[in-house]
VEXRO-741666 format. One line per 3 residues: number of its first residue (from 0); their letters; for each residue z, x, y of N, C-alpha, C, CB. Coordinates in steps of 0.02 Angstrom, whole numbers. Glycine has a CB too. Layout:
# residues N
NUM	a	Z,X,Y,Z,X,Y,Z,X,Y,Z,X,Y  ... $
# end
This chain:
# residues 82
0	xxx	9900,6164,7781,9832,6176,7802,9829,6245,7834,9807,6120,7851  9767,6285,7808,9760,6339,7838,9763,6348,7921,9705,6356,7813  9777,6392,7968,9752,6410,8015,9695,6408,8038,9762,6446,8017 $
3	xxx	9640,6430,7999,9556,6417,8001,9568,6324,8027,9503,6435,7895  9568,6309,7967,9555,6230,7968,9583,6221,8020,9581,6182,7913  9641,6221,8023,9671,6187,8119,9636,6200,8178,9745,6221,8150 $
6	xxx	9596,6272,8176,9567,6295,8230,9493,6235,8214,9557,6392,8230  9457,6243,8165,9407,6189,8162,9419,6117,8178,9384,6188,8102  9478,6117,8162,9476,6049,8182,9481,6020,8288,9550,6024,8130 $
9	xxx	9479,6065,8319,9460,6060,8398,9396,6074,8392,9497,6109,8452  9343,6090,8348,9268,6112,8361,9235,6049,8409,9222,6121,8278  9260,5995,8411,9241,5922,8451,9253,5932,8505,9275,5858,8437 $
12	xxx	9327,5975,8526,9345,5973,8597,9312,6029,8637,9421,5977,8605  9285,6085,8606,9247,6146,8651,9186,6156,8642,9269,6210,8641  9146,6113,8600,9084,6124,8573,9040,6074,8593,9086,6129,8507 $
15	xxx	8985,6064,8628,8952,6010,8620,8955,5972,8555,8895,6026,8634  8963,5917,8564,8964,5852,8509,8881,5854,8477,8983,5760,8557  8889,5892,8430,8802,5886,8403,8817,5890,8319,8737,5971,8435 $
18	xxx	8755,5923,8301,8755,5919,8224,8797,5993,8220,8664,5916,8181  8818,6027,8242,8845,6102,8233,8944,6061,8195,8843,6164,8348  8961,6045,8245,9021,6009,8231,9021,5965,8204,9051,5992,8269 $
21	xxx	8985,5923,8174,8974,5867,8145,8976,5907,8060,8897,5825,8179  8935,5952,8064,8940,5983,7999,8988,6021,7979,8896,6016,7988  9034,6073,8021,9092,6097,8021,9166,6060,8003,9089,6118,8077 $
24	xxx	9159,5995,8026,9204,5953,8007,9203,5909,7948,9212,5921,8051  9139,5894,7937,9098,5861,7860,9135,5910,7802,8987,5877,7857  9127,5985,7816,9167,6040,7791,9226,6041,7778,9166,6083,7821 $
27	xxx	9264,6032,7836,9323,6040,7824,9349,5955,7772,9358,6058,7905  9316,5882,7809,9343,5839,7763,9312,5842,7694,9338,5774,7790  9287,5891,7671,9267,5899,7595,9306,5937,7567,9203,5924,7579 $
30	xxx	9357,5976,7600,9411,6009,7577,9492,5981,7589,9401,6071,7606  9479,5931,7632,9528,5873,7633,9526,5817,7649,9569,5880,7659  9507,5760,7601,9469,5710,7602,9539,5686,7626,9423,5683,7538 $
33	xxx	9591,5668,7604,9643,5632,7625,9672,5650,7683,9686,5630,7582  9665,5711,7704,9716,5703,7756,9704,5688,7827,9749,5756,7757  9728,5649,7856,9752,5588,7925,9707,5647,7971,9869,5571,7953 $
36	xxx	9735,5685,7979,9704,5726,8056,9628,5723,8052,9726,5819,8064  9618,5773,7969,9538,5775,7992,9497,5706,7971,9496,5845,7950  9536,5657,7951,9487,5570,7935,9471,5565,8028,9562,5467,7890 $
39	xxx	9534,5592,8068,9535,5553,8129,9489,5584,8189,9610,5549,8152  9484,5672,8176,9431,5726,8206,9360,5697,8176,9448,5815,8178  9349,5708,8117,9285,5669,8090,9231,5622,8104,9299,5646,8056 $
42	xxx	9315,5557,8113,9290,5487,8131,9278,5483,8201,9338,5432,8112  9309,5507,8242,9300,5543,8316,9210,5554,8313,9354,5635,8323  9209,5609,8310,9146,5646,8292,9080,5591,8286,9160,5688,8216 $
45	xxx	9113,5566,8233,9028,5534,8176,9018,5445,8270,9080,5464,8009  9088,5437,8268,9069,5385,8322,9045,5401,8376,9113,5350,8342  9034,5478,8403,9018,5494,8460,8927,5512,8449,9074,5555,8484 $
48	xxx	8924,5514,8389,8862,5556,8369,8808,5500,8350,8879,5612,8300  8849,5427,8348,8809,5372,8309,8794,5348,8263,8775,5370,8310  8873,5355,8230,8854,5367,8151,8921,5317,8179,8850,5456,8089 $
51	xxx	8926,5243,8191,8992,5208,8203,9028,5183,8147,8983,5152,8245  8996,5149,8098,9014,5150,8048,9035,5178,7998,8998,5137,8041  9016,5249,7981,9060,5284,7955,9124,5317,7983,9028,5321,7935 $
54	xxx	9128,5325,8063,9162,5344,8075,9234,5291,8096,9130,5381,8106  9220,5259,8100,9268,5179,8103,9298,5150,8040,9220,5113,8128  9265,5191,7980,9316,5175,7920,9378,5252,7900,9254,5155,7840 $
57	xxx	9327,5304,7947,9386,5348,7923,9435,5358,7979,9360,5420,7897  9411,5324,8025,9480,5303,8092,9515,5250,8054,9449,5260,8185  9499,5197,8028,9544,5152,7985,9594,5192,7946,9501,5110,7935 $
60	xxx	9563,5230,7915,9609,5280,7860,9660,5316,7878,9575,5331,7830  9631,5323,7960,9679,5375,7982,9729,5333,8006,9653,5429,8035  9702,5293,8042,9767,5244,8092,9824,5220,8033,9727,5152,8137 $
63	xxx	9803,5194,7969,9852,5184,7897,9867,5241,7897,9824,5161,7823  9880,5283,7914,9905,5347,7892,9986,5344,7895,9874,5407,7939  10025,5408,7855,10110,5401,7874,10108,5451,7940,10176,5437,7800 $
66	xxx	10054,5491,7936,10054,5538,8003,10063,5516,8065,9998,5569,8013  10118,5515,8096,10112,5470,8169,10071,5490,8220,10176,5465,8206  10050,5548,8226,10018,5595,8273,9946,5569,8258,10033,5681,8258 $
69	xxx	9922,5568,8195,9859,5536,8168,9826,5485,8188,9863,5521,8117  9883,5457,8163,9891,5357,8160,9877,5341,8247,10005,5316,8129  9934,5368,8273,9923,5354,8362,9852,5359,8381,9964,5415,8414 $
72	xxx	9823,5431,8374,9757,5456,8411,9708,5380,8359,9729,5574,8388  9709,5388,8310,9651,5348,8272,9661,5283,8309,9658,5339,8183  9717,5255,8307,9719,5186,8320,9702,5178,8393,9788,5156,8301 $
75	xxx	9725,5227,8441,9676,5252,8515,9598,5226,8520,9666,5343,8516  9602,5291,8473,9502,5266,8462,9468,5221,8445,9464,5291,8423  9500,5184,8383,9481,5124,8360,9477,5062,8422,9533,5110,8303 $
78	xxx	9537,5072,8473,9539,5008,8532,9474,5029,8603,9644,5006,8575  9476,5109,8591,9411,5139,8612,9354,5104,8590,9403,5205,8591  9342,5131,8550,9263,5102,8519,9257,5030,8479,9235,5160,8458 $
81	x	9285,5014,8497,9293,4907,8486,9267,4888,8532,9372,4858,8489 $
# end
């Protein structure tokens, strides 16, 4: 993964949680639908924004992930927002 993308993917942690990051990350998971980090930044995101359901299936995705770093934070959130 690019540098860019890694830096986007904290846009949640310094940015107000609005539609700015919500779309930045929509971005980035359209350029990597599979991979664990951004299902788990995403699903983060869409649950904070009110969108729970979408974002609770791509925390699912992520927590199945082989990424342990992924899997941990998602499965975090998932016992979060339950």
């Amino acid at each position: 993964m690019s540098e860019t993308a890694l830096s986007l993917l904290d846009v949640h942690k310094t940015y107000h949680l609005g539609r700015t990051s919500l779309e930045v990350l929509r971005g980035v998971h359209k350029a990597w639908p599979t991979n664990a980090v951004v299902q788990y930044h995403l699903g983060w995101v869409l649950v904070k924004t009110g969108k729970k359901a979408e974002g609770m299936e791509l925390l699912k995705k992520a927590a199945a992930s082989d990424r342990p770093d992924a899997s941990e934070l998602a499965k975090k959130a998932i016992a979060e927002f339950t």
